[in-house]
N, C-alpha and C positions, 0 to 999 in steps of 0.2 A: 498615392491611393490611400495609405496609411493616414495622414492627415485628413482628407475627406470622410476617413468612415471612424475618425474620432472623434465618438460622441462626446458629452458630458452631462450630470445631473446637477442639480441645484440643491446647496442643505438648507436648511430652514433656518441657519442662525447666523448666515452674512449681512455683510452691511450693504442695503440694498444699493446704493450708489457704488462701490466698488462690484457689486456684483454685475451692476448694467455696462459697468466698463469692460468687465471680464468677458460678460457674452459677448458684447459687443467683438471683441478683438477676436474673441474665435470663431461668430461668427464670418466677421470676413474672411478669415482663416480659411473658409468651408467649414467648419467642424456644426452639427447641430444638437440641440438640445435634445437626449433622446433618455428614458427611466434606464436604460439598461446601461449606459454610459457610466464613463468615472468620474468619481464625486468630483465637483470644480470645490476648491477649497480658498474662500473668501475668508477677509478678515473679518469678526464683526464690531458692530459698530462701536464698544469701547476702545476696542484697539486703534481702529480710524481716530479715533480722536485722539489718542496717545499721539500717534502718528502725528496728527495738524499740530498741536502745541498750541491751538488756540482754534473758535469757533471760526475765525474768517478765512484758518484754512483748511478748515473740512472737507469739503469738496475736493480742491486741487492733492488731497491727502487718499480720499477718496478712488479718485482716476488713476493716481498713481500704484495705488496697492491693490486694483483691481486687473490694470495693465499687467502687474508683475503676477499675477496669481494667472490669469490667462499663458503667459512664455513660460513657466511651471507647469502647469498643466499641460502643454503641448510637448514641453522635454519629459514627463513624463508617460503618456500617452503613447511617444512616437519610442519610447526607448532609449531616448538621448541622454537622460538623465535623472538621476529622483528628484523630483520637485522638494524645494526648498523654501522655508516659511522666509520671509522680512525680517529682519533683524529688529527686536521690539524696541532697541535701543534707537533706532533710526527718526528724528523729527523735523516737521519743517519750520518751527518755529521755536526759539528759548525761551518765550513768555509765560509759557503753562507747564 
């Protein structure tokens, strides 16, 4: 029941791509987007890019840190744990 009626809000300075993967995930979750919910906490979009280490992997940088921001958000929400950023050190590419 607790995961059903955890809502979440959107901030205005995600990267919209990690952001569609984060609802996405808690949407199937049950959870809905609701103003009174807790803040879902997206990377934005410089940090995505930190993250790729190059433009071609933006996206797959993207899904990834949006997944993770979604299983944070639900360990926090439910109790389980305090949500935890990405380690900024983390890339998926040594090019950039």
């Amino acid at each position: 029941m607790r995961l059903l009626e955890a809502g979440f809000r959107l901030g205005a300075d995600g990267d919209a791509d990690a952001t569609a993967a984060a609802v996405e995930y808690l949407e199937r979750a049950g959870c809905v987007a609701d103003e009174t919910g807790a803040l879902l906490r997206v990377p934005n979009p410089s940090a995505v890019m930190r993250c790729a280490g190059c433009p071609a992997l933006r996206e797959p940088a993207a899904a990834m840190m949006g997944a993770f921001s979604a299983v944070e958000h639900l360990k926090e929400v439910l109790g389980i744990a305090a949500a935890r950023e990405l380690s900024s050190e983390l890339t998926l590419s040594d090019e950039g």
